[in-house]
KOLTIRO-534426 format. One record per residue (C-alpha): residue number from 1; residue in three letters; x, y, z. Coordinates in steps of 0.02 Angstrom, whole numbers, plus 32768, in hexadecimal, padded with zeros to 4 digits. Each point is the difference from the previous one (the first is absolute). Example, Ala and Ser with C-alpha at 12.3 -4.5 7.8 and 13.67 -1.06 7.14 Angstrom:
rec num->1 residu->ALA c1->8267 c2->7F1F c3->8186
rec num->2 residu->SER c1->8045 c2->80AC c3->7FDF
This chain:
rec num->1 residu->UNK c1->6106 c2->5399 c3->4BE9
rec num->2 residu->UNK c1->808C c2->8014 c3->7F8D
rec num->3 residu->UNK c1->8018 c2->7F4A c3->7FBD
rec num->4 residu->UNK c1->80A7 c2->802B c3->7FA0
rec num->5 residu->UNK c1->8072 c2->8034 c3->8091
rec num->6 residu->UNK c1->7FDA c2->7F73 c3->8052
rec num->7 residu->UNK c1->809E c2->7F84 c3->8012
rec num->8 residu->UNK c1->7FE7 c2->7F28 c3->7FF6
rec num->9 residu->UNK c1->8083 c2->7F97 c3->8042
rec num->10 residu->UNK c1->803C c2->7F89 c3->7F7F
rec num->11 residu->UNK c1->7F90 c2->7F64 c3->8062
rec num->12 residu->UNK c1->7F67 c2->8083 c3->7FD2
rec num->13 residu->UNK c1->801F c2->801A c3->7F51
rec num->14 residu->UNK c1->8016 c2->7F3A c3->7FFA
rec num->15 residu->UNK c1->7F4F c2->7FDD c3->803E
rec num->16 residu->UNK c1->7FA5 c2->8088 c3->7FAB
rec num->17 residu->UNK c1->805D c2->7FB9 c3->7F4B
rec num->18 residu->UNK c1->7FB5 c2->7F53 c3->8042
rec num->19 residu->UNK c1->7F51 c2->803C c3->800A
rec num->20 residu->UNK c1->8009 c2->8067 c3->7F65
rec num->21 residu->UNK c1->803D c2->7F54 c3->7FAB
rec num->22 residu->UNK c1->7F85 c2->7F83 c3->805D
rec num->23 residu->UNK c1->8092 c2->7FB1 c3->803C
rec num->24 residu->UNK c1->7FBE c2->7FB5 c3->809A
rec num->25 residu->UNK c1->808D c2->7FA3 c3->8052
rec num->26 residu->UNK c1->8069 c2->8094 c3->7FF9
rec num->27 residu->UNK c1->7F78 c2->8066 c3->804F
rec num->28 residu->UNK c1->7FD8 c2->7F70 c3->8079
rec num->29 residu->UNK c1->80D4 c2->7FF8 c3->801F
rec num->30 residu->UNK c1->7FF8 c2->80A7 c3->8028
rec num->31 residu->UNK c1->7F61 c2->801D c3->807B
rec num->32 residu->UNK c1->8051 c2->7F47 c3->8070
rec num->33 residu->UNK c1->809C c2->806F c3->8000
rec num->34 residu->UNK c1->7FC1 c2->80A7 c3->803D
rec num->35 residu->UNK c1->8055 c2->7FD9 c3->80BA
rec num->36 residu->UNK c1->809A c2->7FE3 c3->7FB0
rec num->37 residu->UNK c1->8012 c2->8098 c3->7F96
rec num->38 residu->UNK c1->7FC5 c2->80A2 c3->7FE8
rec num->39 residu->UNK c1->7F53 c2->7FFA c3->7FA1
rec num->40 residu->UNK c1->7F72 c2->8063 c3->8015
rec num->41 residu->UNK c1->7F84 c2->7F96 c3->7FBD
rec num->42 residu->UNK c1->7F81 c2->8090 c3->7FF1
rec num->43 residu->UNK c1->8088 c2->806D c3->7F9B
rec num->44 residu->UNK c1->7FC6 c2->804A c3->7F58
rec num->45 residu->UNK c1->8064 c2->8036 c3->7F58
rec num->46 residu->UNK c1->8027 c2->80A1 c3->7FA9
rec num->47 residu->UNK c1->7F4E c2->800C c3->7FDE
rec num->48 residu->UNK c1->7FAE c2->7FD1 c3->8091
rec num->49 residu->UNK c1->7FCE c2->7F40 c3->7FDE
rec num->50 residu->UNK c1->8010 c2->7F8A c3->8073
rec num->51 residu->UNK c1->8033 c2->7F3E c3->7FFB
rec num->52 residu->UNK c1->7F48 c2->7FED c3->7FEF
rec num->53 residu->UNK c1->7FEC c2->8081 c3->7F72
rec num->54 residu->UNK c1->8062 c2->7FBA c3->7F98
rec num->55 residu->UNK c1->7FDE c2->7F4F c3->802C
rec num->56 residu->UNK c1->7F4E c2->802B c3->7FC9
rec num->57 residu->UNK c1->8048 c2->8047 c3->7F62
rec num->58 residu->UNK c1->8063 c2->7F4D c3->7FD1
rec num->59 residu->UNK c1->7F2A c2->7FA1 c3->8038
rec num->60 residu->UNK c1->807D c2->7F94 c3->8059
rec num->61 residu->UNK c1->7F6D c2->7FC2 c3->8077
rec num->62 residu->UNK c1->808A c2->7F9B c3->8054
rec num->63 residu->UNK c1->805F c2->80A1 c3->802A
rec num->64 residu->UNK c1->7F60 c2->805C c3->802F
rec num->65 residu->UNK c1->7FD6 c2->7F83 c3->807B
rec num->66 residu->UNK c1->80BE c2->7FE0 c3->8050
rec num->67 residu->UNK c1->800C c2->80BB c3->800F
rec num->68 residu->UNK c1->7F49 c2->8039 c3->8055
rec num->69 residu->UNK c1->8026 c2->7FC2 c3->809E
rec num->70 residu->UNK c1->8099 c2->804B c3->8019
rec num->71 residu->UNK c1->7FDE c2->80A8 c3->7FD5
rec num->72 residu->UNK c1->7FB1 c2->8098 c3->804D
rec num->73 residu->UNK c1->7F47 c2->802E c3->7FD8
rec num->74 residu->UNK c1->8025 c2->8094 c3->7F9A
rec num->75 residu->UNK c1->806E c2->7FB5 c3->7F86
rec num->76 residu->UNK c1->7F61 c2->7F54 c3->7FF0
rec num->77 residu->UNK c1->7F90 c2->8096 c3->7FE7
rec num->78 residu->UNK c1->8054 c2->8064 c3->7F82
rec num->79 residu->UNK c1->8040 c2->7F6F c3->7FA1
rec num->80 residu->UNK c1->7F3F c2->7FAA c3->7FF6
rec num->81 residu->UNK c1->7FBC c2->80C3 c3->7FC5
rec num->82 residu->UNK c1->807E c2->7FFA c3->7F68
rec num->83 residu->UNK c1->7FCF c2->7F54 c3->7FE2
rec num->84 residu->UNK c1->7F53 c2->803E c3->7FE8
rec num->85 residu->UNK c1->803C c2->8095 c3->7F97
rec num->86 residu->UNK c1->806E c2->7F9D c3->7F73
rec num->87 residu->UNK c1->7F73 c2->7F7B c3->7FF4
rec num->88 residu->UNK c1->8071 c2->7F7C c3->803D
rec num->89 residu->UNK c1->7FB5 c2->7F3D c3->7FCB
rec num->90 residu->UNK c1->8030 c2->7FE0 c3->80AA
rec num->91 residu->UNK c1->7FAD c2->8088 c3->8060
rec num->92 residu->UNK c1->7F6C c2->7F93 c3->803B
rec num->93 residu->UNK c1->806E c2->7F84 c3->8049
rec num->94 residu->UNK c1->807E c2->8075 c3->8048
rec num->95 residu->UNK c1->7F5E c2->8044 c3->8061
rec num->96 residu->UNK c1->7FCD c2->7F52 c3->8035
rec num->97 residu->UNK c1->80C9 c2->7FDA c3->8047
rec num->98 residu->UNK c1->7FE3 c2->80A4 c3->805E
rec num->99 residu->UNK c1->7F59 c2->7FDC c3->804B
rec num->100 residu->UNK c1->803E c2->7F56 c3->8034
rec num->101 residu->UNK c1->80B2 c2->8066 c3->8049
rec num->102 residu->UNK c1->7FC6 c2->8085 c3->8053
rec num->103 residu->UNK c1->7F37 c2->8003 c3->8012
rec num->104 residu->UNK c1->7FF6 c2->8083 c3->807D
rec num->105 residu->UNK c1->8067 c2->8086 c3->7F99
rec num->106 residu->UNK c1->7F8B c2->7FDB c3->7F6C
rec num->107 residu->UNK c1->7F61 c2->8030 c3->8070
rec num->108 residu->UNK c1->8066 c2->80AF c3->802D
rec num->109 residu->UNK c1->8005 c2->8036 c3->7F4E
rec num->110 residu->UNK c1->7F5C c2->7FB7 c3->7FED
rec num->111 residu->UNK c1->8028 c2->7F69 c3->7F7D
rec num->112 residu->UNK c1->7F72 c2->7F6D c3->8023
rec num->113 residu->UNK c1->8063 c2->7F6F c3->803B
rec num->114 residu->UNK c1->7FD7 c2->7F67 c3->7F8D
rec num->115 residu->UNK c1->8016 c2->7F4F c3->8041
């Protein structure tokens, strides 16, 4: 996938910014308005990183958690595998909010589901 061609409506750019900054009521202003305008809440950056990416990047637990239920597997998976990667304080808890989210997607990629 070629990440630069791709083209973000301004709402887009808005939310990924948010998550990038931890700004969670921006982020949570923009996934109640999704009907309203036209976000892709799933959408990704010149680079590839989604609203979860980069939320992980700010260890804006807050963010993590508003964003992992709205978003598709791929992006929860992706986004928890660079967590592990850059060592993130976080990563242990970012894990547990997934477990918690989504159990069954945890025991597809084989992650033990802690409760």
């Amino acid at each position: 996938m070629t990440y630069g061609l791709l083209q973000l409506t301004d709402e887009e750019r808005v939310y990924l910014n948010a998550a990038a900054l931890g700004d969670v009521p921006i982020i949570r202003q923009s996934l109640e308005e999704t009907n309203e305008i036209s976000l892709n809440v799933n959408c990704v950056d010149y680079m590839g990183r989604s609203a979860l990416h980069l939320a992980v990047d700010s260890e804006s637990m807050e963010a993590v958690e508003l964003l992992l239920d709205r978003i598709n597997f791929e992006c929860i998976e992706e986004s928890l595998l660079h967590a592990i990667s850059k060592g993130a304080t976080k990563t242990v808890k970012v894990r547990n909010v997934l477990s918690y989210s989504c159990p069954n997607a945890c025991v597809r990629v084989g992650w033990k589901v802690l409760h």
